[in-house]
C-alpha positions as CSV (number, residue, x, y, z in Angstrom):
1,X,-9.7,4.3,9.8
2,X,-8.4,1.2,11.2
3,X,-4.3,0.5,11.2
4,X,-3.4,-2.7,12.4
5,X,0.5,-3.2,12.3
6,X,2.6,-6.1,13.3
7,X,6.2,-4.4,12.5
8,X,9.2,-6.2,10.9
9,X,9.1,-9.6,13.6
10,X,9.9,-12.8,11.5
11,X,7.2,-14.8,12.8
12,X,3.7,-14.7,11.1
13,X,0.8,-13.3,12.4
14,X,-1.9,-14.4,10.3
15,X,-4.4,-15.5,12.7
16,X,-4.9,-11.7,13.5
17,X,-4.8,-10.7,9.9
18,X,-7.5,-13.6,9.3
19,X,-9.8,-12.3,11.8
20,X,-9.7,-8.2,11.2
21,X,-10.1,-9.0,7.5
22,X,-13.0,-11.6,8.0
23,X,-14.7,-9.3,10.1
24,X,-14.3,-6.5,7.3
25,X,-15.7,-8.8,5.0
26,X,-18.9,-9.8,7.2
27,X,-19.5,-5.5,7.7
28,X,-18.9,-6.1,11.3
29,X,-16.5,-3.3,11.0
30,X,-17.7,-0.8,8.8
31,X,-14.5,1.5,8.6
32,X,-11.4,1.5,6.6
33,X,-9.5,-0.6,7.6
34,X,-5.0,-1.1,6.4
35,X,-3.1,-4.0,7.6
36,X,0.7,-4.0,7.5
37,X,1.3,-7.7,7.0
38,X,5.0,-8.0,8.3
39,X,6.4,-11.8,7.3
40,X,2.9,-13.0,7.4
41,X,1.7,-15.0,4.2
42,X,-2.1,-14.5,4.0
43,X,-3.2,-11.7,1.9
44,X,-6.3,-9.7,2.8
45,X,-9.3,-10.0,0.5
46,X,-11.1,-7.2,2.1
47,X,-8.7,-4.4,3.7
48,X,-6.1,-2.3,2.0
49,X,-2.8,-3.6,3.2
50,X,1.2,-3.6,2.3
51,X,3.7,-6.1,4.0
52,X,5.9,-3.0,5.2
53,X,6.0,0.6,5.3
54,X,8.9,2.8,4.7
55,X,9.7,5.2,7.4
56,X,7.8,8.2,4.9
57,X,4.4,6.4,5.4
């Protein structure tokens, strides 16, 4: 599995969450993959993903 966190910053980071999610999409990463999308606006089509995790996750 794949984690890719940005933590609680204010400013967006949506060209990485673009790219790790197109590159889900096109199976050029074949694993799971979870996104923690922080203050960002896009929304992942192909990865699991929450905007932020509590300290318990």
């Amino acid at each position: 599995m794949i984690f890719v966190i940005v933590g609680t910053h204010e400013q967006q980071f949506n060209r990485l969450i673009k790219e790790v999610d197109r590159l889900k999409g096109t199976g050029a990463i074949d694993q799971e993959v979870f996104i923690q999308t922080g203050y960002s606006d896009f929304e992942p089509q192909n990865c699991q993903w929450s905007k932020f995790l509590s300290y318990d996750d």
